[in-house]
N, C-alpha and C positions, 0 to 999 in steps of 0.2 A: 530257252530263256532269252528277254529281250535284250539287247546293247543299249547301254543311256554313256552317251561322251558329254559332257559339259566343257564345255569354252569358257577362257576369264574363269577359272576356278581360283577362287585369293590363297595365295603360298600358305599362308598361315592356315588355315581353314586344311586345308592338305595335309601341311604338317600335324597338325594336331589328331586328324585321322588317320594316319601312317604310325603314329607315336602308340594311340590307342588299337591299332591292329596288330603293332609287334606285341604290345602288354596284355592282350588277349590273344593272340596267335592265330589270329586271323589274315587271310589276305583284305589288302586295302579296299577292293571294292567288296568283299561279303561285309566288311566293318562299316563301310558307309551304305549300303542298302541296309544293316540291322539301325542304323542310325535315323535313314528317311523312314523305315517304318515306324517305330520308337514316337517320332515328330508327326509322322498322319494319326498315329493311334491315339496321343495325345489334346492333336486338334480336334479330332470328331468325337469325344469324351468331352471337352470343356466346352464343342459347339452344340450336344446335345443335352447339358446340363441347362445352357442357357435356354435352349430353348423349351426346356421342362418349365423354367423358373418362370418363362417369358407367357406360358398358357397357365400354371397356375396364378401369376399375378391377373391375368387377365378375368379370371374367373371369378374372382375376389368380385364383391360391392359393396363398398363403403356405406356405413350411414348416412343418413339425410342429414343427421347433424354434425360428421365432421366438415369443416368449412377449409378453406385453403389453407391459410395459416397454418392449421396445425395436419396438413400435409408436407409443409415445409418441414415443420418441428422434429415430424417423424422421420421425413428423410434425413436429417441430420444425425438423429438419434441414433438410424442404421448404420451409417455411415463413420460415427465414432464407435461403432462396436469393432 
C-alpha cells in the first residue's frame, strides 16, 4: 500500500476527521482515504453526467424557426425550474 503525507493539513480539517474516525472506529488515515474516495467517486459521476448532458445537447437541432429570442426565453424558463 502507497504512503500519501500532506504538509499544511488545516487543524480543523484534521480534527474533524479524527472526530469522524473515533465515531466510526476507524483509524484516522483509513477515515480519510474512505473520505478521498467518497470525493473521486463523486467527482467522476457529476463529470460524467455532464458530459452525457453536454453530447445529448449537442445532438439536438433546433428548428429553422426558433430565432434567438426565444433561446433566451427558454433558457430562463430552465433555469427557473
Amino acid at each position: 500500500m502507497a504512503l500519501l503525507q500532506v504538509r499544511n493539513f488545516p487543524d480543523q480539517m484534521y480534527r474533524a476527521i479524527s472526530e469522524l474516525a473515533r465515531a466510526e472506529r476507524r483509524s484516522i488515515g483509513r477515515q480519510a482515504a474512505l473520505l478521498i474516495e467518497k470525493g473521486l467517486a463523486a467527482s467522476g459521476i457529476s463529470a460524467e453526467k455532464r458530459r452525457i448532458a453536454l453530447e445529448r445537447a449537442m445532438r439536438r437541432e433546433l428548428p429553422a424557426t426558433v430565432k434567438e429570442a426565444d433561446l433566451t426565453r427558454m433558457i430562463r424558463e430552465d433555469r427557473d425550474q
